[in-house]
N, C-alpha and C positions, 0 to 999 in steps of 0.2 A: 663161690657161687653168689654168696649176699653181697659182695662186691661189684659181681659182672650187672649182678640184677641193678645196683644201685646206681654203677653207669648209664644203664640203661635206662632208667628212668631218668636220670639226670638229662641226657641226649633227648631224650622224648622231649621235657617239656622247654629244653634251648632250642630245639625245631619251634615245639607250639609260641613260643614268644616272637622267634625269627617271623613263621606264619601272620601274629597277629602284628607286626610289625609293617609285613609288608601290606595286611590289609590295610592298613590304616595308612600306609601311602600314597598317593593320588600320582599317576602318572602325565607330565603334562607336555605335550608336543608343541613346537617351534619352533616356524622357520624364518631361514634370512638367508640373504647376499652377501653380508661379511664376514669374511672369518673369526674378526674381532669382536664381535658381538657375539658372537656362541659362547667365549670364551667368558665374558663377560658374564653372562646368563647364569651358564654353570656356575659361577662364584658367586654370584647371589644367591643362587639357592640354593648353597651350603650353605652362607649365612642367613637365610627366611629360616633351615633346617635347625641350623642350631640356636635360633632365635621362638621359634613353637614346634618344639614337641608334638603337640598334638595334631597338629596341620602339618603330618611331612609330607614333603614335595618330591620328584623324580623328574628333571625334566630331560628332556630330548631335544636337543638342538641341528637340528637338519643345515647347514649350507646348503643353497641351489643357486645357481647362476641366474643373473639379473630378470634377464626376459623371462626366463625361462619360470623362475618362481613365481613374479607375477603374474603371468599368464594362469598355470597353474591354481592360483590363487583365487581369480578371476573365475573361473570354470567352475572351483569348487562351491563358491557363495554361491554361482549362479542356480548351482544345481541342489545346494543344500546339501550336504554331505559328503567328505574327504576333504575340507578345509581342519590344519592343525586348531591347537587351541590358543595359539597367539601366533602371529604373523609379524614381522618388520615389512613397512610402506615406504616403498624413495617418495620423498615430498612430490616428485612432477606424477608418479602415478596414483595420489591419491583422490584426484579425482574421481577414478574410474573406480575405485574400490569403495568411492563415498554412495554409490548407484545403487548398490548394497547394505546398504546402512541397515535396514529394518533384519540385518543377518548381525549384525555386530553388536557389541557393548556399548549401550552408551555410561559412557568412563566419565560423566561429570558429577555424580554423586561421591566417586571415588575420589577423584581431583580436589572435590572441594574443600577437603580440610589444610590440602598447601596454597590455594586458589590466586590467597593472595599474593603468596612472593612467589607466584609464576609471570615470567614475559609474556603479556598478556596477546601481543604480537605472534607468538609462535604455538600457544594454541588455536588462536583466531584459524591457525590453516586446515588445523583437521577439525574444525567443526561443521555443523549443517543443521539448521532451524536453529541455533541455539546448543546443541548439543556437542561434546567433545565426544570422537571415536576416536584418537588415537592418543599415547604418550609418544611427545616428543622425547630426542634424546638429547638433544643441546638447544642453545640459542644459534649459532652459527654466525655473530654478531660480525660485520662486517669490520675489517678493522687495517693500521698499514703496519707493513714489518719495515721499516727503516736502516739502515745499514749504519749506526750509529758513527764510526770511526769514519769510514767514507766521506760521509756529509761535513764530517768537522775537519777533515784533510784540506777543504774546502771555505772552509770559513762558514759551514751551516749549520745552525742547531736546530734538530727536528721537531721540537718544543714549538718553534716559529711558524711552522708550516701551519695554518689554519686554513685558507680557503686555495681550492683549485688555482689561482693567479698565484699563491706564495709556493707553491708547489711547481707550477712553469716556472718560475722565476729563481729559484732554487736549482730548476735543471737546467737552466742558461749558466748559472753560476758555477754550478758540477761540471758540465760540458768546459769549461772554460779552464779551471785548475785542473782538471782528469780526463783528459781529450779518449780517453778509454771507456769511458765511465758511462753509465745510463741512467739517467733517473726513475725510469721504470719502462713498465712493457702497455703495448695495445691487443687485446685478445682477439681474434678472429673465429672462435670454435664455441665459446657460450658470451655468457653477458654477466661475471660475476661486477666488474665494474658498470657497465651500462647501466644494468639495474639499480645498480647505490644509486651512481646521479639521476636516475627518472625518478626516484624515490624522493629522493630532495629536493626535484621539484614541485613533489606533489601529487604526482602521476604516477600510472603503473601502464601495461603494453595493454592491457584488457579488463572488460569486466565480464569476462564471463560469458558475454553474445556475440561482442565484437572486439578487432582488434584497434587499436590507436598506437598506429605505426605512423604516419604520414603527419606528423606533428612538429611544431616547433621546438617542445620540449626534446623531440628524440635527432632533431636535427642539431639542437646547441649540444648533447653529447657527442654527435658525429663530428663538428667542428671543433669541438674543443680538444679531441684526440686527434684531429687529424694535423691540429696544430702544433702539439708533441713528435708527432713523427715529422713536419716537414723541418718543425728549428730545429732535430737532428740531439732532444735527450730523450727520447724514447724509442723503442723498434716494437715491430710485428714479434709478437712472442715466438716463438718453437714449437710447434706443437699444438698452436695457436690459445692456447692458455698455459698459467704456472702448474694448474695440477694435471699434466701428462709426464709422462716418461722425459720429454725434449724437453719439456719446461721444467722440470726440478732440476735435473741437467745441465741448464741454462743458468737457472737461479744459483749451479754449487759453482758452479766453472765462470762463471764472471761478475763484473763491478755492475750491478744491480741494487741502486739505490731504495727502492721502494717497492716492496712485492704488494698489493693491497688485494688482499682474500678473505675467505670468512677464519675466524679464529680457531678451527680446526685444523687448519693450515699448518699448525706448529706441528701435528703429529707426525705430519709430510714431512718441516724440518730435521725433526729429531730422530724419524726412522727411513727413512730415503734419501734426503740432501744430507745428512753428516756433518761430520768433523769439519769442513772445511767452512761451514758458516757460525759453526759455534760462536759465543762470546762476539757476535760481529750486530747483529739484528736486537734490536729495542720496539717491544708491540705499544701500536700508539693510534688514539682515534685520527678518522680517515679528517680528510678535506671536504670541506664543502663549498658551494655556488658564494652560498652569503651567508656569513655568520647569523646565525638564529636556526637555522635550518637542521633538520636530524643529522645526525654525523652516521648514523649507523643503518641496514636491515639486516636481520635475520635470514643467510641463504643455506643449500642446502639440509638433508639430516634425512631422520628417516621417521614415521610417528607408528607404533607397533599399537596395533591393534588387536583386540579380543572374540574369536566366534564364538557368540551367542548360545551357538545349540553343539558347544564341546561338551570335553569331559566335563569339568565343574571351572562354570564359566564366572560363578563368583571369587572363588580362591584362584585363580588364572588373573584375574582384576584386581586383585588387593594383593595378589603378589608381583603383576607390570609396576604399579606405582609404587609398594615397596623397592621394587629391586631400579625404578625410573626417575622419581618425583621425590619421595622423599629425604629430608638432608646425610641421613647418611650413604642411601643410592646416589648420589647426585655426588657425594665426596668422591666415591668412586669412580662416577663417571668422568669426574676432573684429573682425580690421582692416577687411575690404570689407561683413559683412550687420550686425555689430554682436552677434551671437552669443554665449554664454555656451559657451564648446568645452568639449564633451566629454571631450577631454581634459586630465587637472588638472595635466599638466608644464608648462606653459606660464605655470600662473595667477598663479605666483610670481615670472615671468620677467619683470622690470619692463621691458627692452627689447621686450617685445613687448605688456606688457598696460597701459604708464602711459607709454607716446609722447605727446608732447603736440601732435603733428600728428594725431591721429587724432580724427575728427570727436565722436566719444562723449564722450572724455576732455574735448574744447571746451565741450560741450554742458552737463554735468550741473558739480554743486559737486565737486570731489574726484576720486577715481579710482574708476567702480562696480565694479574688479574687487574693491575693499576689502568689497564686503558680499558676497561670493560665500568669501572665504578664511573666517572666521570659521564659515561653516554645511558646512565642504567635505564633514563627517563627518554632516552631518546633511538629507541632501535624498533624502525617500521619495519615492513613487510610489503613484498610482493607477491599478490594472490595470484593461486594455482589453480586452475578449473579445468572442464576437459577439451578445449580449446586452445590450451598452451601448446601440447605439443606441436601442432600447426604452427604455431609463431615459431615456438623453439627452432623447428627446426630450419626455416628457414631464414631467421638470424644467424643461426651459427653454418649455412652450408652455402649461405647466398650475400647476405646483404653487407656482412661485417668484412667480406672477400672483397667483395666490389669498393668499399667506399673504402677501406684501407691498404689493399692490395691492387687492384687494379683502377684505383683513383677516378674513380666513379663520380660524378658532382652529386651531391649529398641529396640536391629538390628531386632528380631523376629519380636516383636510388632509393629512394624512400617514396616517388607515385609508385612506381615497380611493383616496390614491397607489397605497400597497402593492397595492390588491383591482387597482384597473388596470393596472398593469405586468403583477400576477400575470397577470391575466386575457390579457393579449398574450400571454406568453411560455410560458402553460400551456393 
């Protein structure tokens, strides 16, 4: 009997510790559009967990599909309640979430002890008055994958490629030894290239009120690619960009000298194109108009922001930029999605960015964090306002069709533009 009682009281008080246990756990909800970020999440906050004791986490990571979440999302700020207590933002909708602001965290008190070895370019996007609402999760640093073996079949060493003319001239020379051969693609469905070169000019499609389509600047990128397709080294993508289905496709199944994407691109390599590009691709800063000019911007990501009036919206905050911004989140987000981290203390740190167990480093020629050092001074940005989609979309459903698929003369195709967007947005 002194036995069963002494059970018994042993089980009471492993309940009453489990209880205070779970009291002291903070349940925190979060949602997103990728599946690889939930996964992500979750391992972070096993590691916040076994990093404070005292501050343990629960978190919930919901998937919802694109529209679908943000809309959602949208509804819920608007109305003050049934927003999660952290969210992921695609960079083209954070405008519409920034409308909201006086509902969110402002996260720059948080940010500021990494402040300085942040790309200062890519939190410039979720800000407003001054303020940061969102963690970003990478830089997205524009950059070229080059076909290393290809180009030297040829007599080309990719090292030489510096400005847009050594790059045409390179694919006059690829065309010539590898009459197969491409030296890259022209997108017709976004503007992961167009954007670089309006970048490097200087310019961006808008600021926010209006659009600057009908420009010179946007006409020297139209001819400068339509120049590629007619001397016959480049084609109309698949799909009309590298990352769809027909364009990774495109990139595994033929002689595709240069893919130029943002540097998340490699994760599309090494889990969708495969085996059959392995060991063939070397990451290397893009071309530019005129040497002096940025080589790099900052495209795509997502910036995950905080509601204000969750559960505990300060530990919800210091655990985004644990598990986002600082160097050891940031190790990860390089080691497990393959991410170019936003944070730049890290980039130099060979034990975490040229491991040679880590799938990336296996994958490509060389170490790709070597094309990210070189540009670290130089990766702009293209602002996102709630005006873009307007443009967006009819660059990618209208103007990029016409002037490269249905050979549109470029002064036409760009009054067009302009008169149409205006006419949307006025």
């Amino acid at each position: 009997m002194k036995k069963l009682i002494a059970f018994a009281l042993t089980l009471c008080m492993l309940i009453g510790i489990v209880s205070v246990v779970s009291a002291e756990t903070t349940k925190l909800t979060m949602w997103t559009f990728i599946a690889q970020h939930q996964e992500f999440f979750e391992k972070a906050a096993a590691r916040w967990n076994a990093e404070n004791p005292d501050r343990q986490i629960e978190i919930e990571v919901t998937t919802i599909g694109y529209d679908d979440m943000h809309n959602k999302l949208k509804i819920a700020l608007q109305a003050d309640e049934g927003a999660p207590d952290m969210c992921d933002v695609e960079l083209g909708q954070f405008p519409n979430i920034l409308a909201f602001n006086d509902k969110l965290v402002d996260l720059t008190p948080y940010l500021a002890p990494y402040e300085a070895d942040l790309v200062k370019a890519r939190l410039e996007i979720y800000a407003k008055d001054g303020k940061y609402y969102g963690a970003p999760l990478h830089v997205g640093a524009m950059v070229s994958f080059y076909d290393k073996g290809l180009l030297e079949s040829a007599g080309i060493n990719y090292e030489d490629i510096v400005t847009w003319d050594d790059w045409y001239q390179a694919g006059l020379k690829l065309k010539e030894a590898v009459p197969d051969a491409w030296m890259g693609t022209v997108e017709t469905s976004t503007q992961w290239v167009a954007s670089l070169m309006l970048a490097q000019q200087g310019k961006d499609w808008q600021d926010g009120t209006s659009a600057f389509i009908n420009t010179e600047e946007v006409a020297k990128i139209i001819d400068t690619q339509k120049s590629w397709l007619e001397a016959g080294i480049a084609e109309v993508c698949p799909g009309g960009q590298p990352d769809t289905e027909e364009g990774k496709a495109y990139v595994a199944n033929n002689k595709i000298a240069s893919v130029i994407m943002p540097f998340w691109f490699m994760s599309r390599f090494t889990d969708e194109i495969g085996e059959s590009c392995k060991d063939r691709y070397v990451v290397a800063p893009c071309p530019v108009f005129e040497v002096g000019q940025k080589r790099s911007i900052g495209q795509g990501g997502t910036g995950t922001v905080v509601y204000a009036n969750g559960t505990d919206a300060e530990l919800a905050s210091e655990f985004l930029v644990y598990a986002k911004i600082t160097p050891e989140g940031e190790a990860q987000i390089w080691s497990v999605l393959g991410f170019d981290p936003v944070n730049t203390s890290i980039w130099d740190d060979d034990a975490i960015m040229k491991t040679d167990d880590n799938k990336f480093n296996q994958y490509f020629i060389g170490y790709p964090i070597d094309a990210l050092l070189p540009i670290k001074d130089e990766i702009g940005f293209i602002v996102s306002t709630s005006i873009s989609p307007t443009i967006n979309n009819y660059l990618d459903t209208t103007l990029w069709n016409e002037v490269y698929v249905d050979g549109v003369d470029t002064a036409e195709a760009l009054e067009n533009a302009q008169d149409s967007i205006d006419s949307d947005l006025f």
